[in-house]
ChimeraX commands (.cxc) that place a marker at each C-alpha (Angstrom):
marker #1 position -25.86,4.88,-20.43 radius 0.5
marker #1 position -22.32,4.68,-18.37 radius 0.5
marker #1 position -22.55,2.11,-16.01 radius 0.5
marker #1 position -20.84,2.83,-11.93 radius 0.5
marker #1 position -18.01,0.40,-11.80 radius 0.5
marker #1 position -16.55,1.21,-8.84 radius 0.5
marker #1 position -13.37,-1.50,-9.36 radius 0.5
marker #1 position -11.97,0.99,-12.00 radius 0.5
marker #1 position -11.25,3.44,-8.98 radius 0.5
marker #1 position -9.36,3.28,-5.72 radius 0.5
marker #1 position -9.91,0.27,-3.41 radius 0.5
marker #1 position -10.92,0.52,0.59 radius 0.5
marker #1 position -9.32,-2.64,1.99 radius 0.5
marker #1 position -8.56,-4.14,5.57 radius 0.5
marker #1 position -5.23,-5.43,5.83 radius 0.5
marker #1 position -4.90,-8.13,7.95 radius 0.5
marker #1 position -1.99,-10.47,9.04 radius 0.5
marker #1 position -1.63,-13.14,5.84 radius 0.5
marker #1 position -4.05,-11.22,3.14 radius 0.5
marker #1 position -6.23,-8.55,2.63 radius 0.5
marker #1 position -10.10,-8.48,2.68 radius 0.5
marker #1 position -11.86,-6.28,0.11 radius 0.5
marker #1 position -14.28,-3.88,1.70 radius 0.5
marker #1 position -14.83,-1.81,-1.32 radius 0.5
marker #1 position -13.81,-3.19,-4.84 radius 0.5
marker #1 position -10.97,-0.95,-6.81 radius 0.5
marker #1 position -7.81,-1.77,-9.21 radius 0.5
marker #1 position -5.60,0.02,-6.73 radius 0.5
marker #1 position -4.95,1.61,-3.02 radius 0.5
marker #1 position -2.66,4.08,-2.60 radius 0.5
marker #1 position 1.23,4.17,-0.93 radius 0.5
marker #1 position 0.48,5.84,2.77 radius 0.5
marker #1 position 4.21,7.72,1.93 radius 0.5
marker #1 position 4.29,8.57,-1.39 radius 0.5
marker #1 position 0.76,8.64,-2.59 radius 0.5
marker #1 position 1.83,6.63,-5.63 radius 0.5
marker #1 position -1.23,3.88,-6.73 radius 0.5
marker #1 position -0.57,0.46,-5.98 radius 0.5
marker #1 position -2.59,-2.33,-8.14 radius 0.5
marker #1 position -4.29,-4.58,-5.66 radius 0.5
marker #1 position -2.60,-7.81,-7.61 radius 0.5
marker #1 position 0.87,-5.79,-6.72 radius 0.5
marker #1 position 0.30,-4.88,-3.47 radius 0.5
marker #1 position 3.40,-7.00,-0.84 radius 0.5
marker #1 position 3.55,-4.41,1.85 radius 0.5
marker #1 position 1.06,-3.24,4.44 radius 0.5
marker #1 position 0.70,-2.54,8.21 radius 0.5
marker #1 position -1.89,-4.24,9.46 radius 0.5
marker #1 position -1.25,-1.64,12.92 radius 0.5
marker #1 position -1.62,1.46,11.10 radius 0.5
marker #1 position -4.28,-0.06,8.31 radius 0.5
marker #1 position -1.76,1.41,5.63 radius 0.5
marker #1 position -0.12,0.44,2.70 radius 0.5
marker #1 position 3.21,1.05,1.18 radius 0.5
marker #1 position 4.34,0.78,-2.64 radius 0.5
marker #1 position 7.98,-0.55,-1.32 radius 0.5
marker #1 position 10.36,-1.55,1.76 radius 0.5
marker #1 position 11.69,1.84,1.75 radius 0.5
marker #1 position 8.06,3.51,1.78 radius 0.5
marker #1 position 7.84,0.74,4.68 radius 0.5
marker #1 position 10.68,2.54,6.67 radius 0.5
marker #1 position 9.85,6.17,6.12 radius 0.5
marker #1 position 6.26,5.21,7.37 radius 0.5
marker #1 position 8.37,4.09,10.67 radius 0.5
marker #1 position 10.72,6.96,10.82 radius 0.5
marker #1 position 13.93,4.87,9.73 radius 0.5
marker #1 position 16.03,5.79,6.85 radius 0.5
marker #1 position 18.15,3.12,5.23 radius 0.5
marker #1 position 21.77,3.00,5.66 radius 0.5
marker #1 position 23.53,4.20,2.65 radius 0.5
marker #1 position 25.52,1.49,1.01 radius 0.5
marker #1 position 28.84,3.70,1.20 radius 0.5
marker #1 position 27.91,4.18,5.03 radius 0.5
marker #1 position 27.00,0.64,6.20 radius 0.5
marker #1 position 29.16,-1.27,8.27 radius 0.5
marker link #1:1,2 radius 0.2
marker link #1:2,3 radius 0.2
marker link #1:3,4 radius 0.2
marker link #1:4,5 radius 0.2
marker link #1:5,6 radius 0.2
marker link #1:6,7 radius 0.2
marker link #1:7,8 radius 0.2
marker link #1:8,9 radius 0.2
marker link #1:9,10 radius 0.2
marker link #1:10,11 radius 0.2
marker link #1:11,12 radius 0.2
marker link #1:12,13 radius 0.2
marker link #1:13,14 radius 0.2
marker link #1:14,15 radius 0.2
marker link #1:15,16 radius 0.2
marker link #1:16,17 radius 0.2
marker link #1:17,18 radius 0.2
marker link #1:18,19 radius 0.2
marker link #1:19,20 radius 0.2
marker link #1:20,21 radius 0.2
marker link #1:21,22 radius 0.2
marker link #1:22,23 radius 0.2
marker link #1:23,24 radius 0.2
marker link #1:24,25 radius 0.2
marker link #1:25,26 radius 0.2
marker link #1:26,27 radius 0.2
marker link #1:27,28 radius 0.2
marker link #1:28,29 radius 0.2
marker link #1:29,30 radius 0.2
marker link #1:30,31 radius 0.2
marker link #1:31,32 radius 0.2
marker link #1:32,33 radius 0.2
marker link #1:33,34 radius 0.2
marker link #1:34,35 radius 0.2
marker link #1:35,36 radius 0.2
marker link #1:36,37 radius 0.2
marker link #1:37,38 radius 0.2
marker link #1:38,39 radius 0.2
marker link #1:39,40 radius 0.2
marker link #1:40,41 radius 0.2
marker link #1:41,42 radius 0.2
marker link #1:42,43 radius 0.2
marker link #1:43,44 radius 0.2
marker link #1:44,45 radius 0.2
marker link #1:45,46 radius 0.2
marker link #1:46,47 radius 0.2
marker link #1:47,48 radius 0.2
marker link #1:48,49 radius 0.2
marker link #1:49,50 radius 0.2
marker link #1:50,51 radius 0.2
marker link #1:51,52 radius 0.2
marker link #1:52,53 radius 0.2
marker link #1:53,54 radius 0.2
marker link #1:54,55 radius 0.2
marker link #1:55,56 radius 0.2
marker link #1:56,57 radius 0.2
marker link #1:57,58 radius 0.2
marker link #1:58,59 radius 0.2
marker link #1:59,60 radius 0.2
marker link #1:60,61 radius 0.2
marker link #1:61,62 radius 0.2
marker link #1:62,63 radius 0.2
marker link #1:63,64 radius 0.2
marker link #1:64,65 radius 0.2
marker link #1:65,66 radius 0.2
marker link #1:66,67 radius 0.2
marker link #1:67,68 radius 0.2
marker link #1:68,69 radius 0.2
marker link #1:69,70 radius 0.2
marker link #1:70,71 radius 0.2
marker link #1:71,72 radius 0.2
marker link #1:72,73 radius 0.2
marker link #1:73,74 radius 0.2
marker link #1:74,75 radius 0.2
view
């Protein structure tokens, strides 16, 4: 008999200011940009505005509409 074990799947969390609460137990959420899955114990970036998270600090500034400088561009 296969048991439901909902952690194996995706994870609904709040995000709040310091942490995260749990709402519905997963191993991942999922990068609002790129759609790439983010292991809850990995997860660093999140907007606690837009309830979204983000896999890095450039998924972080697409979500805003900023592009980073290039490094050959910057001044």
């Amino acid at each position: 008999m296969l048991m439901n074990k909902p952690e194996i799947g995706e994870a609904v969390v709040e995000y709040r200011d310091a942490n995260i609460r749990v709402v519905r137990p997963g191993r991942f959420v999922r990068c609002a940009v790129t759609g790439e899955s983010i292991p809850l114990d990995q997860l660093k970036y999140w907007s606690v505005e837009r309830q979204e998270a983000y896999s890095s600090p450039e998924a972080v500034l697409q979500s805003l509409g900023r592009r980073q400088p290039r490094a050959d561009t910057a001044r």
